[in-house]
C-alpha positions in Angstrom: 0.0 0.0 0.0 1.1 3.4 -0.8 1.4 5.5 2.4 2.3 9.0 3.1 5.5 8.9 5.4 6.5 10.9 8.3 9.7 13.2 8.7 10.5 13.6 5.2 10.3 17.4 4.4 12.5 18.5 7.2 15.2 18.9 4.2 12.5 21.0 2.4 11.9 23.9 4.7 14.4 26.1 3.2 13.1 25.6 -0.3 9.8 26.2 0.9 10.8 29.9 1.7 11.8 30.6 -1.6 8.9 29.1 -3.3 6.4 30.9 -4.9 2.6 29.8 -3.2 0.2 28.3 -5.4 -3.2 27.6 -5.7 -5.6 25.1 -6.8 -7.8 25.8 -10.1 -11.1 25.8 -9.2 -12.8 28.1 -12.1 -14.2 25.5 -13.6 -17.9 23.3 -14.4 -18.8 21.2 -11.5 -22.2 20.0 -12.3 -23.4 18.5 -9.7 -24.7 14.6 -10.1 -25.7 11.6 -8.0 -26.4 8.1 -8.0 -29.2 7.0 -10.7 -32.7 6.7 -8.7 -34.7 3.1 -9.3 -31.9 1.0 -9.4 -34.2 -2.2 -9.3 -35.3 -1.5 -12.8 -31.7 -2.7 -14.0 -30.1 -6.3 -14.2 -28.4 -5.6 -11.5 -31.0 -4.6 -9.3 -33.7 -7.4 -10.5 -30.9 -10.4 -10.1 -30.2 -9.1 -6.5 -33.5 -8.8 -5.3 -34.8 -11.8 -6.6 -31.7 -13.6 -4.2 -32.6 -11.3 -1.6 -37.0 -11.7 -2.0 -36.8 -14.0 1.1 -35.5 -11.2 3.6 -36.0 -7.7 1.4 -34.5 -5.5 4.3 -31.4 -7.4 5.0 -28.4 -7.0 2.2 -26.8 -9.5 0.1 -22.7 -10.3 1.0 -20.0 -12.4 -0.5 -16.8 -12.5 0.8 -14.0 -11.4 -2.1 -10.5 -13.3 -0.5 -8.6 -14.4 -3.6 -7.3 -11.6 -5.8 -9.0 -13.4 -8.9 -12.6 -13.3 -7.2 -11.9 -9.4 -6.6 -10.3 -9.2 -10.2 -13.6 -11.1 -11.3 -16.3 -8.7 -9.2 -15.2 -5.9 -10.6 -14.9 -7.2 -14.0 -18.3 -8.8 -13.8 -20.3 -5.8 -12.4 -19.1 -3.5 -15.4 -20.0 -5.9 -17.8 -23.1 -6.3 -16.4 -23.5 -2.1 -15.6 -27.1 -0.7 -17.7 -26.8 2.8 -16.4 -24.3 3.7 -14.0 -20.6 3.0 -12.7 -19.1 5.3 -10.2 -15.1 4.3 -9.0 -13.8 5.7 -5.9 -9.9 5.0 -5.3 -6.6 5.8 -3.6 -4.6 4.2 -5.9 -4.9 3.2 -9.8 -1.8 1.7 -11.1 -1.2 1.5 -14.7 -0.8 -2.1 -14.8 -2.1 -4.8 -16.8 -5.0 -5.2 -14.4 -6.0 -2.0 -13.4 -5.8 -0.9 -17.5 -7.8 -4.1 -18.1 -10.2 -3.0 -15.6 -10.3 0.5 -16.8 -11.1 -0.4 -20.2 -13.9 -2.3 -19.4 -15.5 0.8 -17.8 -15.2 3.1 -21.1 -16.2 -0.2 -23.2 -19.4 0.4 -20.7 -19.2 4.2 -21.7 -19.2 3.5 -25.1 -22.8 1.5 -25.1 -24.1 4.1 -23.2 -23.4 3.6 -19.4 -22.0 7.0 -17.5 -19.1 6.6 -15.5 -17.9 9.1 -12.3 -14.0 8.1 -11.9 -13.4 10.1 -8.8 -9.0 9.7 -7.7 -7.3 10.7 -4.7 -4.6 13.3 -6.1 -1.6 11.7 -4.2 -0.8 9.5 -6.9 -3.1 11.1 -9.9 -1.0 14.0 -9.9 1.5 13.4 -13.2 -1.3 11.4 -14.7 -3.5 14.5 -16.3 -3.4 14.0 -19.6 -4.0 10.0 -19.1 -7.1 10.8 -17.2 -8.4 14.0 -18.9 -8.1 11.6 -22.1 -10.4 9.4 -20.1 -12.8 12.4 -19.7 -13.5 12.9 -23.6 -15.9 10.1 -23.8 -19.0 12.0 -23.3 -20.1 9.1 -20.9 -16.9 9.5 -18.8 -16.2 12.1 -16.3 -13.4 12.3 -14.0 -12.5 14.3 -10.7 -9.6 14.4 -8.3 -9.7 14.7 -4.7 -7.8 17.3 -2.5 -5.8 18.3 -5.6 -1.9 19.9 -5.5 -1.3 23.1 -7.1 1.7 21.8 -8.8 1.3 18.7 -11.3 3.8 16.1 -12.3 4.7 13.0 -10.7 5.0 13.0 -6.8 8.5 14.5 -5.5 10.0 17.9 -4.4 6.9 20.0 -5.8 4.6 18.0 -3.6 6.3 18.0 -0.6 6.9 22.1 -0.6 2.7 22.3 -1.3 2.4 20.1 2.4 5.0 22.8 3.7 2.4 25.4 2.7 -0.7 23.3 3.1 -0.1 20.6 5.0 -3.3 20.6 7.0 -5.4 20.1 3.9 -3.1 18.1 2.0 -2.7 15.4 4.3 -6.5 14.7 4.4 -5.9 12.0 1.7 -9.4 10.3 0.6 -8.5 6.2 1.0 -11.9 4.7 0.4 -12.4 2.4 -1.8 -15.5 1.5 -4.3 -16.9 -0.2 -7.4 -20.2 0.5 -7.8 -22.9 -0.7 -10.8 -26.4 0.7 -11.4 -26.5 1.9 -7.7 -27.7 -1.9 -7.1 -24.2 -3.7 -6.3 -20.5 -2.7 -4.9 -17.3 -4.2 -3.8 -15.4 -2.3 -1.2 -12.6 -3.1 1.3 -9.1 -3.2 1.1 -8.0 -3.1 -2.4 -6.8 -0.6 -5.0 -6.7 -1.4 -8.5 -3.2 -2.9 -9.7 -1.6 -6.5 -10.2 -0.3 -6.5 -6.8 -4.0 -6.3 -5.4 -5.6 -8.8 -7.5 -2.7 -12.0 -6.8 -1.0 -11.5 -10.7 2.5 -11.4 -9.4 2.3 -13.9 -6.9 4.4 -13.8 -3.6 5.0 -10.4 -4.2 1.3 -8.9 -3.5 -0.9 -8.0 -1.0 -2.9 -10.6 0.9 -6.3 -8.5 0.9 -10.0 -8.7 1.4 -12.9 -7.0 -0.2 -16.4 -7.9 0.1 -19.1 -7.8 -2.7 -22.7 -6.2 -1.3 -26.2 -6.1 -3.1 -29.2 -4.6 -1.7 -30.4 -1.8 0.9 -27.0 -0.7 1.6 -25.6 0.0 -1.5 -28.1 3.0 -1.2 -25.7 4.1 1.6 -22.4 3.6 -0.2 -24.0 5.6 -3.4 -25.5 8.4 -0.9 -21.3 8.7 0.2 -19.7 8.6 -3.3 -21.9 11.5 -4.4 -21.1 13.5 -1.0 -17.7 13.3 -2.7 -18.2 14.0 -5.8 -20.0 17.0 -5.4 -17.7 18.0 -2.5 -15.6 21.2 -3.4 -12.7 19.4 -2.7 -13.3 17.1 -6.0 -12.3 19.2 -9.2 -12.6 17.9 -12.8 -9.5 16.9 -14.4 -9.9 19.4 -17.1 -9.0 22.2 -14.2 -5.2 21.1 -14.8 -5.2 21.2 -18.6 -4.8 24.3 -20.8 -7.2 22.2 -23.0 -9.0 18.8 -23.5 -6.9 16.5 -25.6 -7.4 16.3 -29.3 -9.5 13.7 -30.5 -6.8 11.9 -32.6 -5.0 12.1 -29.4 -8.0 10.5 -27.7 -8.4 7.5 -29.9 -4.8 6.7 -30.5 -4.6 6.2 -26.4 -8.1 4.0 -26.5 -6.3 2.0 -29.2 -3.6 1.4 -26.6 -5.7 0.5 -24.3 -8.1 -2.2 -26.7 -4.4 -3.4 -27.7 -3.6 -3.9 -23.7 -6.9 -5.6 -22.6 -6.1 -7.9 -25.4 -2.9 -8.6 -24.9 -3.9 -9.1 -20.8 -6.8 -11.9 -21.9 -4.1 -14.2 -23.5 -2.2 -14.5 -20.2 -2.7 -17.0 -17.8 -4.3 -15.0 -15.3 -7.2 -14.3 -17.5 -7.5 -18.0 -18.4 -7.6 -18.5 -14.8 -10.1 -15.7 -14.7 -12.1 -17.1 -17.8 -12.9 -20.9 -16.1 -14.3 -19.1 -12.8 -18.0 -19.5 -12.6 -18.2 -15.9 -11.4 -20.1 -14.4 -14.6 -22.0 -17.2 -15.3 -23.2 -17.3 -11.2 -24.0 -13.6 -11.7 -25.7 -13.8 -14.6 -28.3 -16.6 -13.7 -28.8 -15.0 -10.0 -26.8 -17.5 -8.5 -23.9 -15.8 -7.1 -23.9 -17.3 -3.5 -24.6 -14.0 -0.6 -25.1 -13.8 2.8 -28.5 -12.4 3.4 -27.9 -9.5 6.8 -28.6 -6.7 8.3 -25.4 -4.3 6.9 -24.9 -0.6 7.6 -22.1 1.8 5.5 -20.3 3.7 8.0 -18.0 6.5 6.5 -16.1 9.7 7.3 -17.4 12.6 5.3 -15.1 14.7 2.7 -14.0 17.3 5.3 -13.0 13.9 8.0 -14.7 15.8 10.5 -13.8 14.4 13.9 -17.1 12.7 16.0 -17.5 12.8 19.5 -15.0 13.9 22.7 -12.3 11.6 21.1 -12.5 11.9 17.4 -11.7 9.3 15.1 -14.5 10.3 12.5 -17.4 8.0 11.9 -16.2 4.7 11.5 -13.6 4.8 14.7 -17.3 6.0 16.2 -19.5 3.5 14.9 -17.4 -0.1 15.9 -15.9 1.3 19.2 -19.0 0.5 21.4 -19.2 -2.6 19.5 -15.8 -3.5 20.3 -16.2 -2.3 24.1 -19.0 -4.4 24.3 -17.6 -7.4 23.2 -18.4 -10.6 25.8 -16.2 -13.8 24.1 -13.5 -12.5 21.9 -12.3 -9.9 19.3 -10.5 -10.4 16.0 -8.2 -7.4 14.2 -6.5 -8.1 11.1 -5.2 -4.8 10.2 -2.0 -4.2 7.9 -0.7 -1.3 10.6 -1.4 -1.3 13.8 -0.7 1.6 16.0 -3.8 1.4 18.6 -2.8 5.0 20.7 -2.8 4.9 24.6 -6.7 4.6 24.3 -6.7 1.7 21.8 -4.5 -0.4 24.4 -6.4 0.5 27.8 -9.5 -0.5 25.6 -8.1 -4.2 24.6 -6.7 -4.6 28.0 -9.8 -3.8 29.9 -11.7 -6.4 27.5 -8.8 -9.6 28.7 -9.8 -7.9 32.2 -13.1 -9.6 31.4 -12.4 -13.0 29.8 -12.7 -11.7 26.5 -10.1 -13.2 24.1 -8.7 -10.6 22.2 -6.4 -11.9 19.1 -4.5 -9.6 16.5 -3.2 -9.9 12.6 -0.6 -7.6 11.5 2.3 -7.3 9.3 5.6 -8.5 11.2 8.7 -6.1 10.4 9.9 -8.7 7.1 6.2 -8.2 5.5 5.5 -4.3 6.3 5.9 -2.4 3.3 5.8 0.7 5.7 9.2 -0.2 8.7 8.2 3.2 10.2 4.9 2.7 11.0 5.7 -0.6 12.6 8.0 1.3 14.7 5.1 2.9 16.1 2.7 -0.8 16.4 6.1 -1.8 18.5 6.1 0.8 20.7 2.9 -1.0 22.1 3.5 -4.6 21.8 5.2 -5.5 25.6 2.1 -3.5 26.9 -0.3 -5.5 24.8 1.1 -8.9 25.7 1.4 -8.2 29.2 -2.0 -7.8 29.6 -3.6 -10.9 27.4 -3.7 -9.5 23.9 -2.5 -12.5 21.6 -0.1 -10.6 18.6 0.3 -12.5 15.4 2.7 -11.4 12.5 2.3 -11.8 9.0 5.0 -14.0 7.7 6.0 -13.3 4.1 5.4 -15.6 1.3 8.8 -16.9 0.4 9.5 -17.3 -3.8 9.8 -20.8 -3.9 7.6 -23.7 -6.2 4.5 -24.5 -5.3 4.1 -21.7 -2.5 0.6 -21.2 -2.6 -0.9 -20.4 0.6 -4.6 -20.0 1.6 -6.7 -17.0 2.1 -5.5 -14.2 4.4 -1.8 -15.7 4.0 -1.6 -15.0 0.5 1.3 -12.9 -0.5 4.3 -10.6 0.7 2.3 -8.7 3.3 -0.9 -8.6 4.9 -3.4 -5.4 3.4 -6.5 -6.6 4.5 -8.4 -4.6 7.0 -11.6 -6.4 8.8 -12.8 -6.8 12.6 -15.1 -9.3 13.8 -16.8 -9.3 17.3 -18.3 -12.4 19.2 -18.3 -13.9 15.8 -21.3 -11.7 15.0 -20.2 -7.7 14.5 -18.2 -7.9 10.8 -16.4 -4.7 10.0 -14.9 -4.7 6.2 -13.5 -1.6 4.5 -10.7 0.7 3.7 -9.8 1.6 7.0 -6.2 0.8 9.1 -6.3 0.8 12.6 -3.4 3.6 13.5 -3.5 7.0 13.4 -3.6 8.2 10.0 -6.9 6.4 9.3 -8.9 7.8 12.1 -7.7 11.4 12.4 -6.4 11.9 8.9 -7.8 9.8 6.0 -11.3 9.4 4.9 -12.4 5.6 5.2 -15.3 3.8 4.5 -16.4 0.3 5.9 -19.2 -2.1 5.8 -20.4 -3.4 9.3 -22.6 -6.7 9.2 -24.3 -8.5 11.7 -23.7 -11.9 10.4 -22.6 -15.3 12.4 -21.8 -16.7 8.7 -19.9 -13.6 7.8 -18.3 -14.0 11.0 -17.4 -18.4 11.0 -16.0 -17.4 7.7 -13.4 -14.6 8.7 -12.3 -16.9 11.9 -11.4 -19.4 9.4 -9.5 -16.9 7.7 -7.8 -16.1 10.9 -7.2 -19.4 12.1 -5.7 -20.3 8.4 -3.7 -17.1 8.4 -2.1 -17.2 12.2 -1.0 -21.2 11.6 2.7 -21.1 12.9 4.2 -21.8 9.5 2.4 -18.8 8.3 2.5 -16.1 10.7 4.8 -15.5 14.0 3.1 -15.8 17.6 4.7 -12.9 19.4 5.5 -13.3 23.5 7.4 -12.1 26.8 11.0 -13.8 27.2 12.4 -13.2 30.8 13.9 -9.6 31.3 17.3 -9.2 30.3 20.0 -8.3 33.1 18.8 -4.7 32.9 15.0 -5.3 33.8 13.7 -5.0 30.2 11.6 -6.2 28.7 12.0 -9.0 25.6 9.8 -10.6 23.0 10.4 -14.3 21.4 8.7 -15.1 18.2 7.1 -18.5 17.8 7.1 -19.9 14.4 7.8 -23.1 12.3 10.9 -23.0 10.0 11.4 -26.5 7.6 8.5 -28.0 9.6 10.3 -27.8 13.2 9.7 -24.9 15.9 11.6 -22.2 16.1 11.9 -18.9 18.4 13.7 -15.8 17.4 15.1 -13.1 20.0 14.5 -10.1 17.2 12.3 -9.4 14.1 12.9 -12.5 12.1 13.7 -12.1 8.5 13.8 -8.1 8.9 17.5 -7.0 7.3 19.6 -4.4 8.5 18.1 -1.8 7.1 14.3 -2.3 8.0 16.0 -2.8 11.6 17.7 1.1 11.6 14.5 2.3 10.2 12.1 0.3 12.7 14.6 1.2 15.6 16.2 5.1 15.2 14.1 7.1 13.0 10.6 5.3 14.9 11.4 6.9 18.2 11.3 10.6 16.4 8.0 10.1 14.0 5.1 12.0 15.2 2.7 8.9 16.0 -0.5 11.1 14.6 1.6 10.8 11.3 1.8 7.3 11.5 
């Protein structure tokens, strides 16, 4: 996952001082749209509510593990789109899958289906022309979110805009959504790019998404359109002296027919092609999970809720959480719970309740410094009953699939599940960034299926060979305290006295420059 760091624009302070301010365009058409009303008129809508006839108020759910089923959702509802698409990301790549995926939405453009492409800037910013060539389809329009002033591809330019605007800037929008004809989505953890949707194998993400139909994609839709028509989304055209020229326009289109071509004859799409995802969703059989589901999200401006902030989602589990009588499950890819975060875990093992966490040991984070801050709370977890589990990376090696959760370099999927009943999917971390800082959105289900199935997933993804079982060793001759990881090496038990597989440099990172970061960076 692509993160915004900490501590690196001290160097740039000087520069800052001798650079010119600048300001975001803004003179510009922003008509206003939203999510297309009678969605049950459409395929979409009639296939879902036919699954869902037996219990109309509760929505439909399917669990979206392996990066070909999330590849394949996404793909599907597109295809299968009659009026309406509306994509909300933090990251596009410009990869074979994300290109592939891409393209199918302007092939639904071109028979008439209008599509909202609405991009955090963080990573857009370079990528005008791409996207503004995007935005000459008639059918297409696409907006940016908390835009910089200067364009091109993130560096020195970027960083001297945080100098000067840092508290907007670093109010990055990391939800996440693929929505059809207002009558489906999949949201979670994923971006769009190979390393989300298991192309390149031991290198990518282990993620989760979840697929929803029925009353609550209502929800979702109502907080898609709070962002589009939020003045903080601005039309690409804002950054372009002019739209590109039409010969311009179809030349790239080629490019991208020629891609998605090129992507079907690979092995993946094979893969893809003998699923029985498409044929499931076109005969209303696509297996769901009929519930009662609720959309909780933070709104454009992350406006804080309550005494302790932590915008809406933070604000909508906690009591869940608190309330939590047999046991709590957090699979997060950073975990930096805060002072408050520990004294509520600990005062749940104060009551019996077993509390068990899935994160990213210091070998599979892609982020060491934000680890540094997860460790700053680990002897203060364990000594009070909180069981710590870290992600072990997928080593390149033949025949290295793994199952699930476990799938991959490191862990990005984000999910809770309480008493086996509370089910909270969606874009959010659990550390500082994503409750103070980043707008989220999640799902929360109350589902016992929903929550057998992510337990699984747990249990599968915590087996000693795949992830480390962090403990107390004794003190060491000063009084300090010392952790032993627990795991299985060539089929026989091992313990390591430090981060196992972490190299040197992860280790300086993790260790000096962690004690300095500003934890509400983190």
């Amino acid at each position: 996952m692509k993160r915004l760091h900490a501590g690196l624009m001290i160097a740039l302070v000087a520069a800052a001082f001798l650079s010119g301010c600048a300001t975001v365009p803004i003179e510009v058409p922003r008509p206003e749209s939203h999510a297309i009303d009678h969605p049950e008129q459409t395929f979409l809508g009639r296939t879902f509510a036919g699954q869902l006839s037996a219990t109309p108020r509760d929505s439909g759910f399917r669990l979206l593990v392996s990066g070909e089923e999330a590849f394949a959702a996404r793909a599907a509802l597109a295809d299968a789109a009659q009026q309406s698409l509306d994509l909300q990301y933090y990251v596009i790549e410009q990869d074979a899958t994300a290109t592939a995926l891409i393209y199918r939405t302007l092939r639904a453009a071109q028979r008439g289906v209008r599509v909202r492409l609405l991009l955090d800037d963080l990573y857009a910013a370079g990528r005008d022309f791409d996207l503004a060539t995007l935005a000459t389809h008639p059918n297409v329009q696409v907006r940016v979110f908390n835009p910089f002033p200067r364009r091109g591809p993130p560096g020195v330019l970027q960083w001297l805009d945080f100098l000067g605007d840092g508290a907007r800037l670093n109010r990055r929008m990391h939800n996440k959504l693929w929505i059809a004809d207002n009558a489906a989505v999949v949201l979670g953890g994923r971006n769009l790019g190979d390393v989300y949707f298991n192309l390149r194998g031991t290198s990518d993400f282990a993620d989760l998404d979840v697929l929803a139909a029925g009353p609550i994609v209502a929800q979702v839709s109502h907080s898609f359109d709070d962002y589009w028509n939020s003045a903080s989304a601005i039309p690409i055209a804002a950054f372009l002296g002019g739209p590109p020229e039409a010969g311009q326009a179809q030349r790239r289109f080629a490019e991208m027919a020629v891609q998605a071509e090129r992507f079907r004859e690979t092995d993946y799409a094979r893969r893809l092609r003998a699923m029985d995802f498409w044929r499931e969703l076109r005969d209303g059989k696509l297996a769901l999970v009929a519930a009662p589901g609720t959309a909780l999200y933070d709104t454009p401006t992350k406006s804080k809720v309550g005494p302790t902030g932590g915008g809406h989602i933070a604000a909508g589990m906690r009591p869940i959480i608190e309330a939590a009588r047999r046991e709590v499950l957090l699979i997060t890819p950073y975990f930096v719970p805060s002072d408050r975060g520990v004294a509520v875990l600990c005062a749940l093992t104060r009551k019996a309740v077993r509390v068990r966490v899935l994160t990213n040991s210091l070998a599979s984070t892609d982020v060491p410094l934000v680890h540094a801050g997860y460790a700053r709370y680990r002897p203060r977890l364990l000594e009070c009953g909180v069981e710590l589990h870290e992600f072990r990376p997928a080593l390149a090696s033949p025949g290295n699939a793994r199952p699930g959760l476990s799938s991959g370099a490191s862990l990005h999927a984000k999910a809770v599940v309480v008493d086996q009943r509370w089910v909270l999917i969606g874009s959010m971390n659990l550390d500082p960034r994503s409750r103070s800082a980043n707008t989220e959105i999640a799902a929360l289900i109350e589902s016992d299926a929903l929550g057998r199935q992510l337990e699984t997933l747990f249990a599968e993804a915590t087996a000693p060979g795949l992830a480390y079982r962090v403990g107390l060793a004794e003190p060491d001759h000063n009084g300090a305290v010392q952790l032993v990881w627990h795991g299985i090496s060539d089929d026989k038990p091992v313990r390591y006295r430090s981060e196992p597989l972490a190299g040197g440099w992860r280790r300086f990172i993790a260790g000096l420059l962690g004690r300095f970061a500003p934890e509400e960076m983190l």
